[in-house]
C-alpha positions in Angstrom: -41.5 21.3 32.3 -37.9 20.2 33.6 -35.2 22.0 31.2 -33.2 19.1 29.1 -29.4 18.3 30.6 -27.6 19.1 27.9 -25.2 16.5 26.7 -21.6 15.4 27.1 -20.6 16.2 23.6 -16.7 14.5 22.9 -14.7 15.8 20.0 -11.7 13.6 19.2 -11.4 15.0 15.1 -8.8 17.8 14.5 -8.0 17.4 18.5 -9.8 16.7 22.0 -12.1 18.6 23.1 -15.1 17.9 26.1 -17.9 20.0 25.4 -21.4 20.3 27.9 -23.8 22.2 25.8 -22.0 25.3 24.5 -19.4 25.0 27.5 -15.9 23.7 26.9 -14.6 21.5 29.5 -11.5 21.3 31.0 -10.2 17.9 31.7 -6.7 16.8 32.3 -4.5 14.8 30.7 -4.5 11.7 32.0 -8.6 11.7 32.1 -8.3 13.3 28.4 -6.4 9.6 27.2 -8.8 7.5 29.1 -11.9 9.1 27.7 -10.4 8.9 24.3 -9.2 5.4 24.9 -13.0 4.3 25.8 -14.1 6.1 22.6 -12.2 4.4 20.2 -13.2 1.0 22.1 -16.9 1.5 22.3 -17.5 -1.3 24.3 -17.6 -2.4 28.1 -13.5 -3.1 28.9 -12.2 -4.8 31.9 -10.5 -2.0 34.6 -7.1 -4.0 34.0 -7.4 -4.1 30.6 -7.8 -0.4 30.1 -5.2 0.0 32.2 -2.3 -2.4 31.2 -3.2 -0.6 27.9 -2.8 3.3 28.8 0.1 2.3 31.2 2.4 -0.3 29.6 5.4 0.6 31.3 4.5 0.2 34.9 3.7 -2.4 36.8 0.2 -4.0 37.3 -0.2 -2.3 40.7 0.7 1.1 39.6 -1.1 0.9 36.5 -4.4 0.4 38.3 -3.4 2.8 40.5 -3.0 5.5 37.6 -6.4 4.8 36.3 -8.0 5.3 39.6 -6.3 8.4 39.7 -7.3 9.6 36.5 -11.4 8.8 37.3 -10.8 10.7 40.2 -9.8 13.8 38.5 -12.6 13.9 36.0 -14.0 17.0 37.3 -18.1 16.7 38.8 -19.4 18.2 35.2 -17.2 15.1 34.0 -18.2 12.9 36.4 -21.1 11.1 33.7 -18.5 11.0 30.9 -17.6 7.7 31.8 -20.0 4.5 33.2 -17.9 2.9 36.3 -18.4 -0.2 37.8 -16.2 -2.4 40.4 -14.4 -4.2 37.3 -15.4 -2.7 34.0 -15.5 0.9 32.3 -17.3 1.8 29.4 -17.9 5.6 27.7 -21.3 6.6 28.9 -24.3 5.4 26.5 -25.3 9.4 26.3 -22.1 11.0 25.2 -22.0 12.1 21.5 -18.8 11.6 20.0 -17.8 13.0 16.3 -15.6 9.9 15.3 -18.8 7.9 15.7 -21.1 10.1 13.3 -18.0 10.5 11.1 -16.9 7.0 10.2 -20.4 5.5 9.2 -21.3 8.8 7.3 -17.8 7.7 5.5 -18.9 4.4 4.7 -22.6 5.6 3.7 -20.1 7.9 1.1 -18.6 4.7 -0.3 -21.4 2.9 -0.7 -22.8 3.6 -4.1 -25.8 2.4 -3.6 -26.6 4.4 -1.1 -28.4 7.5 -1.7 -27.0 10.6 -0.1 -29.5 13.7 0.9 -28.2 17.3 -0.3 -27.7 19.1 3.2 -25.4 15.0 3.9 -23.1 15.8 0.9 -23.0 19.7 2.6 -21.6 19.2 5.7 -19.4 16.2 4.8 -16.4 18.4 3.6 -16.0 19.7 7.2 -16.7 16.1 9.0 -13.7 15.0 6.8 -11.4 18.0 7.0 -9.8 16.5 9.8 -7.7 13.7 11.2 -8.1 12.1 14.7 -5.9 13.3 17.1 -3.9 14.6 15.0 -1.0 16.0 18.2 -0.8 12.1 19.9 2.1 10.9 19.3 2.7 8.5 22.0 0.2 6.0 22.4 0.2 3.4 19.6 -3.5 2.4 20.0 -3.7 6.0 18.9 -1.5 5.7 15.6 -3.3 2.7 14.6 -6.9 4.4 15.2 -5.9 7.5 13.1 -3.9 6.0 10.3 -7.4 3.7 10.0 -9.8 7.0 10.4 -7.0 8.5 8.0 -7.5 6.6 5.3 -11.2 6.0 5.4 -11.4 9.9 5.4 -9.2 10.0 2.4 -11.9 7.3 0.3 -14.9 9.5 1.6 -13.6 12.8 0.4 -12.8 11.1 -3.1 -16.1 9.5 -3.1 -17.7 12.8 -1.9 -15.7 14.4 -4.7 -17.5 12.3 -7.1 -20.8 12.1 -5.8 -20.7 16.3 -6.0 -19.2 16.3 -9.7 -22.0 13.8 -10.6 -24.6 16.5 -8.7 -23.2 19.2 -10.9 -21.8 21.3 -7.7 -18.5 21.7 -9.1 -17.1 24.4 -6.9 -18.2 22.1 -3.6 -16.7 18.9 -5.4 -13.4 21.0 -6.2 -13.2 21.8 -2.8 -13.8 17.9 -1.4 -10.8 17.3 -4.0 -8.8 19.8 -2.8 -8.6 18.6 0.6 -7.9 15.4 -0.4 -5.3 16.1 -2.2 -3.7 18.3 1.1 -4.1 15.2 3.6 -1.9 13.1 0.9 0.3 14.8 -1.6 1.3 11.8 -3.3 -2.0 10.1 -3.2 -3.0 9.8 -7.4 -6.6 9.1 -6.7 -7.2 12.0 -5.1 -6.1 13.7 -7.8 -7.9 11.8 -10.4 -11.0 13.1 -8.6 -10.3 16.8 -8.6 -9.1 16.3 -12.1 -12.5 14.9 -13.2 -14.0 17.9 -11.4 -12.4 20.5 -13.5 -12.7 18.5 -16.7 -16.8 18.4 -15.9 -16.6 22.1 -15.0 -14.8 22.4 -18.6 -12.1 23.8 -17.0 -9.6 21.7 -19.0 -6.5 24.7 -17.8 -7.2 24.1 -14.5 -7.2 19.8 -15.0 -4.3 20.2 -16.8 -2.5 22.1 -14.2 -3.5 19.6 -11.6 -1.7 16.7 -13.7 1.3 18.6 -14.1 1.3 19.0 -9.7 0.6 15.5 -9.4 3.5 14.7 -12.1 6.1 17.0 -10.5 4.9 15.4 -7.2 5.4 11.8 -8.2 8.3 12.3 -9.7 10.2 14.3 -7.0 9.3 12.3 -4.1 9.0 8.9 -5.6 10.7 8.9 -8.9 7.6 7.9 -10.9 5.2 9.2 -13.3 1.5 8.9 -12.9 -0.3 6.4 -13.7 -1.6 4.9 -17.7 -5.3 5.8 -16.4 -4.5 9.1 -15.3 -2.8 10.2 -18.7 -5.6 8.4 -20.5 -8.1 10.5 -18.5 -6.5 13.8 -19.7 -5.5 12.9 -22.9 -9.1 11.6 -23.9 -10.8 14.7 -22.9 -7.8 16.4 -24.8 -9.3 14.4 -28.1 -12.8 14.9 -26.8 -12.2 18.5 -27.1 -10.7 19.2 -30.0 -13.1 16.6 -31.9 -16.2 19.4 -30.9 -13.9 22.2 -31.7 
């Protein structure tokens, strides 16, 4: 029997990275944005639209010059990363990418009517635990991709949060809060989550600790206090509490 070809396996979360099996890759810049590029469009583009696109600033002629420049210098191993015809590109149909398992898994999180396996909720902290090319600064169909992934990232950790506090894993859902609350400081929601995580742990210290963070937070950087509904939330389990003392 004829071994498998392993497969082109693109990792655009927490930075970019071309893997072949086990094997890293290398690829240079210039092939590096146009393989990103035709990940975050996954769809057949015109040759002059991908290139007006990655090279704004030159000319027509020069930007289509660039591009076939960069397909040439996608090393033979690269070579299938990319489906090339006379007038259109596309990412091959066999390359995995991460963003693409990532983002539906997201929205599977946020739906709360659908049901999410054990081992899903597992390995969801670390599909989250990153942003999308984080080191691109440059390219602006970059910004606007990450600051979307960014936030859908943010609502799946909270909602991952949840769904583990609900499942009784309390240290796991701590740590899904947690890393919400490090990708945005000043974001009350996530701490309302971790919050509701300690409180279910009965670890009212700890809740309480969070609040006063997220109050010193708000406060320093944005001259507000939190929010009626996160007081209420702290200061009903406060009453809770001391009514089965």
């Amino acid at each position: 029997m004829t071994p498998a070809i392993p497969r082109l396996h693109l990792h655009l979360l927490g930075g970019f990275e071309l893997h072949l099996g086990d094997d890293v890759l290398p690829i240079t810049i210039g092939p590096q944005r146009l393989a990103a590029f035709l990940a975050l469009h996954d769809r057949l583009l015109p040759r002059t639209h991908v290139a007006g696109i990655l090279w704004p600033e030159v000319p027509t002629r020069r930007a289509n010059a660039n591009l076939r420049a960069a397909l040439w210098r996608l090393s033979p191993a690269c070579r299938r990363l990319i489906d090339v015809s006379a007038h259109d590109l596309r990412l091959a149909s066999g390359v995995l990418v991460d963003l693409h398992a990532a983002a539906p898994f997201a929205r599977r999180l946020l739906d709360r009517s659908e049901r999410c396996a054990d081992d899903d909720l597992s390995r969801a902290a670390w599909q989250f635990s990153r942003d999308l090319l984080p080191d691109w600064y440059d390219d602006d169909w970059v910004v606007m991709e990450r600051e979307r992934f960014h936030q859908l990232r943010l609502h799946a950790l909270e909602a991952l949060c949840e769904r583990l506090t609900a499942a009784g894993r309390y240290g796991e859902a701590v740590d899904a809060g947690l890393a919400a609350v490090r990708a945005e400081p000043l974001r009350e929601s996530a701490h309302r989550v971790l919050i509701k995580a300690h409180v279910a742990e009965g670890n009212h210290g700890e809740a309480g600790r969070q609040y006063e963070l997220c109050r010193h937070l708000l406060l320093d950087e944005l001259g507000v206090e939190p929010s009626a509904r996160l007081r209420d939330l702290l200061l009903s389990r406060r009453a809770h509490r001391r009514s089965h003392a």
